[in-house]
VEXDREN-2710 file (C-alpha; in Angstrom, 1 decimal):
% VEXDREN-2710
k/r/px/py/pz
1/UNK/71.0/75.9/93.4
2/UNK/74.1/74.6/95.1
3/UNK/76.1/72.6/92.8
4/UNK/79.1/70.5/93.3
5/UNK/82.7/71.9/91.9
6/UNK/82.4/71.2/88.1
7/UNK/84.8/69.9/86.3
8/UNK/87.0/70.4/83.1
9/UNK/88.2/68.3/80.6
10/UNK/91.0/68.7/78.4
11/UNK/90.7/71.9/75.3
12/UNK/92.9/70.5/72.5
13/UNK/93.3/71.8/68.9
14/UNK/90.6/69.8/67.6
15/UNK/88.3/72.0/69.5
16/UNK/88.7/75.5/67.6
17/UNK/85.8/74.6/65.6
18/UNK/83.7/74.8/68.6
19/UNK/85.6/77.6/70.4
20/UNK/84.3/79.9/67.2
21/UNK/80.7/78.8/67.4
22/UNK/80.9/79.8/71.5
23/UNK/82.0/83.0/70.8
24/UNK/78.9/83.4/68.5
25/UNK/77.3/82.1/71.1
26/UNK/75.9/78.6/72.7
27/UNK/72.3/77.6/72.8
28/UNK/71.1/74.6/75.3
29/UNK/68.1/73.3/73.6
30/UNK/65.6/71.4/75.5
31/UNK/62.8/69.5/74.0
32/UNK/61.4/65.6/74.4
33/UNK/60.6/65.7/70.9
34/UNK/63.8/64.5/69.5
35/UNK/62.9/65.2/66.0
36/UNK/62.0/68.7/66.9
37/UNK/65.8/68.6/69.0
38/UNK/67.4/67.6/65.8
39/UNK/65.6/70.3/63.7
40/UNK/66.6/72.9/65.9
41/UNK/70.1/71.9/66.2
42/UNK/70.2/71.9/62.3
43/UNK/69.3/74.8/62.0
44/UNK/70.9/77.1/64.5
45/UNK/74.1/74.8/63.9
46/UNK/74.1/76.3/60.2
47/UNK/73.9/79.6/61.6
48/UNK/77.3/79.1/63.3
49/UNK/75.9/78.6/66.9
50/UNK/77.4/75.9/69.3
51/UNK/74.5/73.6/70.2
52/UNK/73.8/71.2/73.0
53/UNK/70.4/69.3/73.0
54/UNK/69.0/67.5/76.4
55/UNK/65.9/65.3/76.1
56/UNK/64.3/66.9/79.2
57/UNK/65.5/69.9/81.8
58/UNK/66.3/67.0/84.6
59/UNK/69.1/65.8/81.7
60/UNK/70.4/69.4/81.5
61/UNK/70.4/69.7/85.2
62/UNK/72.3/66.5/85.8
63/UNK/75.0/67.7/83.2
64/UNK/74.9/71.1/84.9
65/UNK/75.7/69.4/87.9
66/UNK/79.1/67.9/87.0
67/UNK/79.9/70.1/83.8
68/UNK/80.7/73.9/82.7
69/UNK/81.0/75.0/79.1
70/UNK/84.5/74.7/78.1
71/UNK/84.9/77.7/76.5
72/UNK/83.0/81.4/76.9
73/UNK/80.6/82.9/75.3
74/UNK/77.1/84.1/75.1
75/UNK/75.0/81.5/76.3
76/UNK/71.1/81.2/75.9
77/UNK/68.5/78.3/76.6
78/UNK/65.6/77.7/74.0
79/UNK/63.3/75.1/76.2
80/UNK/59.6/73.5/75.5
81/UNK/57.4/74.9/77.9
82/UNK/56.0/71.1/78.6
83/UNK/58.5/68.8/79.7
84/UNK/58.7/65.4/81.8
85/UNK/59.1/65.7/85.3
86/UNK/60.0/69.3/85.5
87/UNK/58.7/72.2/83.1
88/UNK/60.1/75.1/81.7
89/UNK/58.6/77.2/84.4
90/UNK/60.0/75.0/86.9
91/UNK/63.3/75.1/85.4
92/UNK/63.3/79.1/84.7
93/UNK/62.5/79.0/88.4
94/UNK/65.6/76.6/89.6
95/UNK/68.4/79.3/87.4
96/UNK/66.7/82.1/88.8
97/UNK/66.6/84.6/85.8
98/UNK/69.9/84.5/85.3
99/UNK/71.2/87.1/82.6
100/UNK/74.0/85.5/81.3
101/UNK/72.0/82.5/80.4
102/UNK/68.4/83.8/79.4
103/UNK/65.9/81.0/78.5
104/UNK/63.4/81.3/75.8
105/UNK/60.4/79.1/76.2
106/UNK/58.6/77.8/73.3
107/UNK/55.4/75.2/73.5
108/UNK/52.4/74.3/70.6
109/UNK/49.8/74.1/73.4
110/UNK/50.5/77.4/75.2
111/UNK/48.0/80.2/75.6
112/UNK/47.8/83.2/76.8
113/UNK/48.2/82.8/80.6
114/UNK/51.3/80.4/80.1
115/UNK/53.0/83.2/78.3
116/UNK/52.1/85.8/80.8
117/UNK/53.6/83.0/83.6
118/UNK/56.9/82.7/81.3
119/UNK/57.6/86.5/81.0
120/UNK/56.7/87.0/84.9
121/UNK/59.3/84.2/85.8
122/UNK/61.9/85.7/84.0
123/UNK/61.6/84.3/80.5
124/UNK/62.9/86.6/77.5
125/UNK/60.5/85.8/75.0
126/UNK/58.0/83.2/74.7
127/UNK/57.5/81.3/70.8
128/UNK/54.2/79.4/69.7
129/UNK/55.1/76.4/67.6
130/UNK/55.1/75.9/65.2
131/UNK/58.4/79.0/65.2
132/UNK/59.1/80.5/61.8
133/UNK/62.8/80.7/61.5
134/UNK/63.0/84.3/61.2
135/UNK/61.1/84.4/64.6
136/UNK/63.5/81.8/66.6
137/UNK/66.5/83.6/65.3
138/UNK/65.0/86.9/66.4
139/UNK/64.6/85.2/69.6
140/UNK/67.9/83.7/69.9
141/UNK/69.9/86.9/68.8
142/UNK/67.8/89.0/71.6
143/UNK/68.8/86.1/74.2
144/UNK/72.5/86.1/73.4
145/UNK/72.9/90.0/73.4
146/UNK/71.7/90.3/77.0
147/UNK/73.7/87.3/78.2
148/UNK/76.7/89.4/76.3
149/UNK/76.2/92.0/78.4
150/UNK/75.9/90.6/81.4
151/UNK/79.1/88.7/80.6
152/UNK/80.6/92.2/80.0
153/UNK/79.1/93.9/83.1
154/UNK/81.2/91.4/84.8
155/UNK/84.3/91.9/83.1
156/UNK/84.3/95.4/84.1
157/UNK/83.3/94.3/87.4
158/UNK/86.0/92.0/87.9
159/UNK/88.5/95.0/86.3
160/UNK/86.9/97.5/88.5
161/UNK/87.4/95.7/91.8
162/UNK/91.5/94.2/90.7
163/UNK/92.1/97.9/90.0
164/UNK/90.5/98.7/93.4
165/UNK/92.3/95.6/95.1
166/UNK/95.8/97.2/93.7
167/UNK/95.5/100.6/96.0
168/UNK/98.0/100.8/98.5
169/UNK/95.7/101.5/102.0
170/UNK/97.2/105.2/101.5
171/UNK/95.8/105.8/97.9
172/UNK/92.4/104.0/98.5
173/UNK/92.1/106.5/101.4
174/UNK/92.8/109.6/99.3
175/UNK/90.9/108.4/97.0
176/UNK/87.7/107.5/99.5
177/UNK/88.0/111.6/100.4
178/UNK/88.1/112.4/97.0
179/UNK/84.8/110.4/96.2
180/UNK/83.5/112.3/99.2
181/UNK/84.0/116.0/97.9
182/UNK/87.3/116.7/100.0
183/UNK/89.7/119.0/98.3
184/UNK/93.0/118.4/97.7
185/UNK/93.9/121.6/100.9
186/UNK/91.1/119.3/103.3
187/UNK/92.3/115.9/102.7
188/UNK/96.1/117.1/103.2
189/UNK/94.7/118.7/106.8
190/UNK/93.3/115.7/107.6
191/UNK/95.9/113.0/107.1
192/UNK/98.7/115.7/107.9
193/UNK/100.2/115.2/104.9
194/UNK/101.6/117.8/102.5
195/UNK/99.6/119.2/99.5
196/UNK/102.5/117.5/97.6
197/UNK/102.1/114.4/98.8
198/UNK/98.4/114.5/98.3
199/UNK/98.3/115.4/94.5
200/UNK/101.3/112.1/94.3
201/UNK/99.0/109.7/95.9
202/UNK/96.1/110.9/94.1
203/UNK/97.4/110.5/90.3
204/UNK/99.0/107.2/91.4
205/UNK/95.4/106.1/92.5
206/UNK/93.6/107.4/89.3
207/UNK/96.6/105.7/87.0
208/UNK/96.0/102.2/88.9
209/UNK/92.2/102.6/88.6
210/UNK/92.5/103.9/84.7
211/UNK/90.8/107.3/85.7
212/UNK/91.6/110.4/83.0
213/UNK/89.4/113.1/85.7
214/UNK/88.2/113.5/88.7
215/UNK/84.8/112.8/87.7
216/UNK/85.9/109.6/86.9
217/UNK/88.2/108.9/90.1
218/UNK/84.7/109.2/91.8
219/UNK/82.8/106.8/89.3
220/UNK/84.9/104.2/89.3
221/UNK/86.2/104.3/93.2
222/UNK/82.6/104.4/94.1
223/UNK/81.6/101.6/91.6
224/UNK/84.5/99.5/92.2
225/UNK/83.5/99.7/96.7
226/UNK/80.1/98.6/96.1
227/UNK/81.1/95.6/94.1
228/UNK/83.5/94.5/97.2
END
């Protein structure tokens, strides 16, 4: 979905609270019940989480729409399966299995077949209500480990490809010939360069990429020129 540019407001001290609970991680729950809202947010709000509840998944979308969490984190969304004017398929649909933000469905009237529908569009788990805690906080800590991940595949992403970025055109071609096999002797013959200069450019391009080996020149190089 293409969303307008969100917008910020103001972190002050006030908010250290809730900059804890995010880094435990922050669960959107979605459910028109609201007594079944507020028992959820009781109870994963004891358990240190950061909570925000939405009536229905058109509420969450409209927030979505001119709002991003204020501070990072895990994120996960536990969302009823039934909902008013768009479902929980419909919705896991719309953020397209994303794995930062992995929804859990949850429903009393669900069989079967929906379950198989929630796990084929992307759903991480799938919870019959009534949910024994034990069960939802399974479910929860399962959700905010993969978004955890993928927060930290991006990190190292984003590390991989400023490390990449910081190559002089020199280095990053040294280091493109080293990825390819080329010894030190070939890639000095084909530049016309000296050996010398060579073995300079290629430590300075292993420092700036935080490579110890060779074998690790060629991992991260390689990794770093697919991500660009």
């Amino acid at each position: 979905m293409n969303f307008p540019a969100p917008t910020r407001r103001v972190v002050t001290v006030s908010d250290e609270a809730l900059a804890e609970r995010c880094a435990k991680g922050r669960i959107v729950l979605i459910d028109d019940h609201e007594e079944v809202l507020q028992a959820l947010t009781n109870l994963l709000s004891l358990e240190g989480y950061a909570c925000d509840g939405y009536p229905s998944a058109i509420a969450y979308l409209a927030w979505l729409k001119r709002n991003e969490p204020v501070f990072p984190g895990p994120s996960c969304i536990l969302s009823d399966m039934r909902l008013p004017g768009l479902d929980g398929l419909e919705l896991l649909g719309l953020l397209g299995g994303r794995e930062d933000m992995p929804l859990i469905l949850m429903s009393g009237a669900s069989g079967i077949r929906e379950a198989v529908q929630g796990f084929r569009t992307g759903a991480v788990d799938f919870l019959v209500k009534p949910v024994e805690t034990d069960e939802l906080l399974g479910a929860v800590t399962k959700a905010l480990a993969i978004s955890a991940q993928a927060h930290d595949r991006r990190a190292r992403g984003n590390d991989i490809a400023e490390r990449l970025a910081s190559l002089t055109p020199r280095e990053e071609t040294v280091a493109a010939r080293v990825a390819q096999g080329e010894t030190n002797a070939q890639i000095a013959a084909a530049l016309c360069i000296s050996l010398r200069s060579v073995k300079r450019i290629r430590q300075s391009a292993a420092l700036k990429l935080g490579a110890t080996s060779t074998a690790e020149l060629v991992l991260k190089f390689t990794d770093g020129s697919r991500r660009l």
